[in-house]
Every structure is written in C-alpha cells, then in structure tokens.
Z-matrix of the N, CA and C atoms (Angstrom, degrees):
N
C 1 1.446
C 2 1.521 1 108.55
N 3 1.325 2 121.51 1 133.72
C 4 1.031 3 125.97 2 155.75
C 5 1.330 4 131.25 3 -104.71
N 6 1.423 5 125.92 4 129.63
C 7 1.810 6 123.75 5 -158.27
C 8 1.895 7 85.71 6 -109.35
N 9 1.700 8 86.38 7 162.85
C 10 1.387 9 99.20 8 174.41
C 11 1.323 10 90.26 9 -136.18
N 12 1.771 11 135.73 10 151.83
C 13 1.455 12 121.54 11 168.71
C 14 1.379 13 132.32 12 20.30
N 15 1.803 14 114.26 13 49.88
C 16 1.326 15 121.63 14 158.50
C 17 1.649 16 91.09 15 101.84
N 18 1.526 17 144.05 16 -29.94
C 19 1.221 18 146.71 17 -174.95
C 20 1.366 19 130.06 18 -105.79
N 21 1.254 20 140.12 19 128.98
C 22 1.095 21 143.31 20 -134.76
C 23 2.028 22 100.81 21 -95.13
N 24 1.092 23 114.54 22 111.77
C 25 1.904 24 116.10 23 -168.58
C 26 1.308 25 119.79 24 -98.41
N 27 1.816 26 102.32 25 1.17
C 28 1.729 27 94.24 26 -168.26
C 29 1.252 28 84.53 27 176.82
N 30 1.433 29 111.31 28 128.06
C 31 1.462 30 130.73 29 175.31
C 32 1.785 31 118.79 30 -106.66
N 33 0.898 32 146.01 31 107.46
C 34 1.773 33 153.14 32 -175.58
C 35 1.288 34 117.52 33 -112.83
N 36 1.586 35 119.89 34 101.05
C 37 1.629 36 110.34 35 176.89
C 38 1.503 37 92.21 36 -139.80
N 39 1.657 38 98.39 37 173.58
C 40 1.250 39 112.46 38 176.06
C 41 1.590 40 106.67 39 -81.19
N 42 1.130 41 98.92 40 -55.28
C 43 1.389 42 120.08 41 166.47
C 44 1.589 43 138.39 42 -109.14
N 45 1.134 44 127.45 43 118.34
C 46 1.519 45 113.93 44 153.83
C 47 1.487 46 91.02 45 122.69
N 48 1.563 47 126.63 46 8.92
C 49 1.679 48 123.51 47 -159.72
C 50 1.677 49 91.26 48 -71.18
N 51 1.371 50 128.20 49 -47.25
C 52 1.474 51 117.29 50 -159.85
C 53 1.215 52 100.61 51 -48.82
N 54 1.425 53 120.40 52 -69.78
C 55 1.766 54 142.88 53 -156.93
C 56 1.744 55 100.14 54 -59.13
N 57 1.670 56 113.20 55 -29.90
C 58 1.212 57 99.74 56 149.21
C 59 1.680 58 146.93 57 -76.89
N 60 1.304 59 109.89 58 -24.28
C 61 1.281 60 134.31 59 161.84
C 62 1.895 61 119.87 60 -59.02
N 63 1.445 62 90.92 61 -45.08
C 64 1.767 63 98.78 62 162.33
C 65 1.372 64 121.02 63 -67.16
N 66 1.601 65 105.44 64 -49.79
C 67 1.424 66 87.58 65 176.37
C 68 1.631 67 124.99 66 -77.10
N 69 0.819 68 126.40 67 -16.70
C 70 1.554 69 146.73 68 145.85
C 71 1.371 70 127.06 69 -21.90
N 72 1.803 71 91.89 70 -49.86
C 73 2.112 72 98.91 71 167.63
C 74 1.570 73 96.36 72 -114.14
N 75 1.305 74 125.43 73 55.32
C 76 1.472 75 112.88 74 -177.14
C 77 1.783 76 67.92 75 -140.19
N 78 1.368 77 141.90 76 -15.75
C 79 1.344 78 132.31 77 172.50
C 80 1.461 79 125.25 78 -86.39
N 81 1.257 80 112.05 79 5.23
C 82 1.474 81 112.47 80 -135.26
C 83 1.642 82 149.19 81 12.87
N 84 1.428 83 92.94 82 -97.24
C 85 1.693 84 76.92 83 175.32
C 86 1.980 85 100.39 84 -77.79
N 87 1.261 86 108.11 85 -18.00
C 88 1.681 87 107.81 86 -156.05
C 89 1.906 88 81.93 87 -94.99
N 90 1.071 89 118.11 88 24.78
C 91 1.583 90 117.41 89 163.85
C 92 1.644 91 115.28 90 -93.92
N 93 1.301 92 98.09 91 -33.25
C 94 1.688 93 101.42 92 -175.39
C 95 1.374 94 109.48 93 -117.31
N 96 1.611 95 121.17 94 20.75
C 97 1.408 96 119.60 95 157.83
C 98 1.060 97 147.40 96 -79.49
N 99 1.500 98 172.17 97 96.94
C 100 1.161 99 153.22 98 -131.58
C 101 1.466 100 81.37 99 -93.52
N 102 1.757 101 107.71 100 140.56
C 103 0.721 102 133.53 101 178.22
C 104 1.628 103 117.32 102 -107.33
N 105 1.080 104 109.88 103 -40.04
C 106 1.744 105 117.31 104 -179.89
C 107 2.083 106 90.62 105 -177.89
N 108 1.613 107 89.06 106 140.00
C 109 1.375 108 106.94 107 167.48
C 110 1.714 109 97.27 108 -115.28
N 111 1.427 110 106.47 109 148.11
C 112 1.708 111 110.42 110 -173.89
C 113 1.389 112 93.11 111 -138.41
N 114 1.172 113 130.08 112 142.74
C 115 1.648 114 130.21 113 163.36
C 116 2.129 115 90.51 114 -120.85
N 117 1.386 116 81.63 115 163.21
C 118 2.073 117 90.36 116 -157.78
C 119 1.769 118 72.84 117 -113.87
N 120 1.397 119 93.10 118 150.75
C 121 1.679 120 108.04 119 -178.99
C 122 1.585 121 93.26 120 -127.80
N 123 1.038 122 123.14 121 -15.63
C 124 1.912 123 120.02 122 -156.46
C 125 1.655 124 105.61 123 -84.37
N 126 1.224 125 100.31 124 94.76
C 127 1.721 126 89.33 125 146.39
C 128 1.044 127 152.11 126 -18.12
N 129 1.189 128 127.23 127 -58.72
C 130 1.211 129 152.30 128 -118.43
C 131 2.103 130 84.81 129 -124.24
N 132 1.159 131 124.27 130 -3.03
C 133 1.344 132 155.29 131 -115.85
C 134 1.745 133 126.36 132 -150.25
N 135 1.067 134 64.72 133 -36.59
C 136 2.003 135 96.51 134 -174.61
C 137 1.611 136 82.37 135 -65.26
N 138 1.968 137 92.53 136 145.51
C 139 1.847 138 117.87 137 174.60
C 140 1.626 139 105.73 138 -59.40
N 141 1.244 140 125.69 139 93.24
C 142 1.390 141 96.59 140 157.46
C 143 1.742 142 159.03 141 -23.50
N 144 1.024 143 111.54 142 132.87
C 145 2.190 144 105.27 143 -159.71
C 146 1.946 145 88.65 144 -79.00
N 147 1.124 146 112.68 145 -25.25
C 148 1.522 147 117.52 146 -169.81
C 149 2.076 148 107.36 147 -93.79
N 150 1.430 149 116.76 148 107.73
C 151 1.665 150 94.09 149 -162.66
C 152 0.972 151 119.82 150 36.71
N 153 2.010 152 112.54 151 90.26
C 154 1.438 153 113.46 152 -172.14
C 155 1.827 154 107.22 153 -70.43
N 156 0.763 155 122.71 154 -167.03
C 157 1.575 156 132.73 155 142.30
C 158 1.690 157 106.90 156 168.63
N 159 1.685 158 119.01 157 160.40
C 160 1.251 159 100.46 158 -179.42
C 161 1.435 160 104.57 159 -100.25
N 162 1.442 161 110.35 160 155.89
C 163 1.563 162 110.06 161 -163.45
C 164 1.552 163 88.47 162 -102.68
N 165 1.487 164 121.59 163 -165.03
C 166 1.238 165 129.26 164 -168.93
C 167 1.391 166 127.02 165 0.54
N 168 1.697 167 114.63 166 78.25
C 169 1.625 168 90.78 167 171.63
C 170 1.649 169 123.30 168 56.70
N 171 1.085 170 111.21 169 3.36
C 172 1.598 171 114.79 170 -177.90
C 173 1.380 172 135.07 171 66.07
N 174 1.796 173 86.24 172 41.45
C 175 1.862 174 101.37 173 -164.72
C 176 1.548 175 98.11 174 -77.27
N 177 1.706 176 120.77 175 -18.53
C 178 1.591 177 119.06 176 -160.72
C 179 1.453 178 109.75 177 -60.92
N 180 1.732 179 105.65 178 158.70
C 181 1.187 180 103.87 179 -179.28
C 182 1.604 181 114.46 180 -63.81
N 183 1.457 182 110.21 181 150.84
C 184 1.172 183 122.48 182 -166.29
C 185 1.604 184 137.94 183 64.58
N 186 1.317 185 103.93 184 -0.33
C 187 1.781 186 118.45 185 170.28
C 188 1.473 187 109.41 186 -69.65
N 189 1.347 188 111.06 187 150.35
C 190 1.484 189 97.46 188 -177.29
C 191 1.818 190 86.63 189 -142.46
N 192 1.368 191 102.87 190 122.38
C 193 2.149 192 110.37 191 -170.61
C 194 1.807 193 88.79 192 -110.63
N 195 1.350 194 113.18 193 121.75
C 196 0.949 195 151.61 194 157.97
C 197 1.559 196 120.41 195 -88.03
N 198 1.638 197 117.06 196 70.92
C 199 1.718 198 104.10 197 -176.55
C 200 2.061 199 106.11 198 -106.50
N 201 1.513 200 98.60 199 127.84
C 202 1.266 201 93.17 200 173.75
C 203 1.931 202 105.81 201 -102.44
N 204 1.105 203 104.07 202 -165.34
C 205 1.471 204 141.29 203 -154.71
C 206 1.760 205 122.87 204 68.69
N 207 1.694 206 102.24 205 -103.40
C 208 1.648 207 109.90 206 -165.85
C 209 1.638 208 95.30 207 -88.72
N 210 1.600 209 82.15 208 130.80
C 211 1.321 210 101.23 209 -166.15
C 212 2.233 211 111.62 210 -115.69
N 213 1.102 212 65.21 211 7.81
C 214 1.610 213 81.88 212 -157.00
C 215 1.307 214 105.86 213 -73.12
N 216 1.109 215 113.81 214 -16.18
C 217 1.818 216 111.31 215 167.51
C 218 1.706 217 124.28 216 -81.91
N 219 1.394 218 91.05 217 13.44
C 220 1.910 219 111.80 218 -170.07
C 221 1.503 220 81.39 219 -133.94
N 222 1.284 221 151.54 220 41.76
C 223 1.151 222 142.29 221 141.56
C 224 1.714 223 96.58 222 81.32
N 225 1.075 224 124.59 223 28.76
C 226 1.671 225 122.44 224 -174.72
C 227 1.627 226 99.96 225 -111.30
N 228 1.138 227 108.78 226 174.38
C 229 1.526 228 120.39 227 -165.01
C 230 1.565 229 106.05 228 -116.92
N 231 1.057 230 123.56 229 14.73
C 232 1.878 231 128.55 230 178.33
C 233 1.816 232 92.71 231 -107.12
N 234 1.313 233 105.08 232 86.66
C 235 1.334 234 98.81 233 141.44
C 236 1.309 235 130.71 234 -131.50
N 237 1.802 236 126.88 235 -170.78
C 238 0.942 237 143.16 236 -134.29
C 239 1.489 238 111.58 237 -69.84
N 240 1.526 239 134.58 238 101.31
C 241 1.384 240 130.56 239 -163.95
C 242 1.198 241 94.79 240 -72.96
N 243 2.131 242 105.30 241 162.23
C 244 1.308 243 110.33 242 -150.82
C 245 1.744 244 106.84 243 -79.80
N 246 0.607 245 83.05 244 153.93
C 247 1.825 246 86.59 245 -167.14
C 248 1.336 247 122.38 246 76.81
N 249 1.223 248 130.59 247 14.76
C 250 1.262 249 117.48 248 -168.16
C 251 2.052 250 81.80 249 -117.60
N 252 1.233 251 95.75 250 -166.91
C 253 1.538 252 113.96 251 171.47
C 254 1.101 253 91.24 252 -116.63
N 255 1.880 254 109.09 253 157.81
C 256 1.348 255 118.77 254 163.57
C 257 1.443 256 117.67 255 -40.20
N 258 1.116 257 134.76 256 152.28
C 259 1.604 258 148.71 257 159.48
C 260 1.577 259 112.53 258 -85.07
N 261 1.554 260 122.85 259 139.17
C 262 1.181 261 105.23 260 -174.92
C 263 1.363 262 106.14 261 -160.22
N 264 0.981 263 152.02 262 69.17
C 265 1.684 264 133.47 263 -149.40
C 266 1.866 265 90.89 264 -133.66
N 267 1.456 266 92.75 265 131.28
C 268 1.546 267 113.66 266 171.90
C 269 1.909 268 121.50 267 -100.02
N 270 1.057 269 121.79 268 104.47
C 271 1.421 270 158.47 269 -154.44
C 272 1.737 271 87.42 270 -78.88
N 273 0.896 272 131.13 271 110.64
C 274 1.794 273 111.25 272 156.36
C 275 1.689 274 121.80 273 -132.17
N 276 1.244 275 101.81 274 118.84
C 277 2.006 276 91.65 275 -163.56
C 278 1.651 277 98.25 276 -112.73
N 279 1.431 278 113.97 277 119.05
C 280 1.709 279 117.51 278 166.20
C 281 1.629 280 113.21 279 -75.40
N 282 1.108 281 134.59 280 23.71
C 283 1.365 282 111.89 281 -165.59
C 284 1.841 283 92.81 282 -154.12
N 285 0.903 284 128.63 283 11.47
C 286 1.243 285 131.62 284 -166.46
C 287 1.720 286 97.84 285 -77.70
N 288 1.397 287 123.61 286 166.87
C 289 1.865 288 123.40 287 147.85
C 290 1.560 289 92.07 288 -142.52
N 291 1.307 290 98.91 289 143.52
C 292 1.750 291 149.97 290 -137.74
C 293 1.572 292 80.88 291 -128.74
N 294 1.423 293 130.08 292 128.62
C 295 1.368 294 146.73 293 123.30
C 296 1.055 295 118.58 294 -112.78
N 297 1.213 296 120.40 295 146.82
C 298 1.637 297 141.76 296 -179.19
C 299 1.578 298 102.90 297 -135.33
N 300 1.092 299 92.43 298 99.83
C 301 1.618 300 102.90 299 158.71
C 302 1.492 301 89.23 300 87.53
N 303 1.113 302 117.03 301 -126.45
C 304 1.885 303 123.77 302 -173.43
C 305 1.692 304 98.90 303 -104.46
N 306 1.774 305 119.97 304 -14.90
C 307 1.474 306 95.78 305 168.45
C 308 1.377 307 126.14 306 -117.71
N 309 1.364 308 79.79 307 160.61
C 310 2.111 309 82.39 308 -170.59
C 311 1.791 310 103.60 309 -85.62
N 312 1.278 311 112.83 310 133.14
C 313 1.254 312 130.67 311 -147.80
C 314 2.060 313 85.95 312 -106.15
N 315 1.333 314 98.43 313 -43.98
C 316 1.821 315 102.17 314 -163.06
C 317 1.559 316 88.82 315 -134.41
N 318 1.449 317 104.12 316 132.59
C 319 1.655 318 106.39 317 -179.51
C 320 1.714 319 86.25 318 -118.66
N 321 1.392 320 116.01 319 107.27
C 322 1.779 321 114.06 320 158.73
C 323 1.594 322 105.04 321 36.30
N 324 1.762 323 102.09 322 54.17
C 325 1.521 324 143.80 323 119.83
C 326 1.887 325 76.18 324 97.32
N 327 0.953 326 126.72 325 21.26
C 328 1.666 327 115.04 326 162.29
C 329 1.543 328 113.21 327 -117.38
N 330 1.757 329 108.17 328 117.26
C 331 1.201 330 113.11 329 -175.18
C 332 1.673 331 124.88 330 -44.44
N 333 1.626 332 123.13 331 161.59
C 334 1.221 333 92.28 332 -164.83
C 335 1.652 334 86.23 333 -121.85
C-alpha cells in the first residue's frame, strides 16, 4: 500500500489486491484511512516458528498492525458515515523491516 496524507493511493500485491480493493470501497472514506500504525516490542509475543499465529493483537516483537478506517476514537477525524457502520480493518505483516531515520528498527519482521 501506498498512503498519501494519512490515505491509502495505490494498492500492489501478488495476491489478494481485488478482495483488498473491495474491502477498501466497502469502507468508504474510513476504507482508505490509516487508522493507527502499531509496531509490537514484546517478546514474550513474538509469532511462533512452530504453528505460527500472531498472539495479542500483534503486540509481538517485530509485528507491525496497520488498521484503517474510523479513527475517531484515537482523536482522528474519519468517522462513521451516516448510514454506514463504523469501518475498521486490522492489517498485520510478520516479515516487513521498519527504518526510522538511518536505523532499521525491524529487519523482515525480527526486532533489531
């Protein structure tokens, strides 16, 4: 995904881009908003190598949760258009690396 000013402008996958693109205009405007970016610091947390899965909401070290739409319960201004239901979809990628500034924080989703 690529965001422009808080909103998401261009979607690229190998797989799965339509079903992302649908759910995207099935949110409306709170479909292409970033809602909250989270990076997971917890050890104790981290995806297992044995039956992976991510545990808590994606607090483990090196998870990075990507949720767009209504944002408005985090003090943001995307909320729920009239008639619709809130928008809410949680994003979670294990394999990503995270730099900030000149250092890399997450190298391909293992904290550094």
């Amino acid at each position: 995904m690529r965001f422009s000013k808080g909103r998401v402008v261009e979607v690229t996958a190998t797989s799965g881009k339509r079903v992302r693109g649908s759910r995207n205009a099935e949110g409306g405007r709170g479909g292409t908003s970033v809602r909250e970016i989270g990076l997971g610091f917890n050890p104790l947390l981290a995806v297992p190598e044995r039956a992976p899965w991510i545990p808590y909401y994606g607090y483990g070290a090196g998870v990075v949760r990507l949720s767009l739409g209504d944002n408005s319960e985090l003090g943001g201004a995307v909320a729920a258009e009239a008639g619709r239901p809130a928008y809410v979809r949680w994003n979670f990628f294990t394999d990503l690396t995270v730099t900030v500034g000149n250092a890399v924080w997450v190298r391909n989703g293992k904290l550094q």
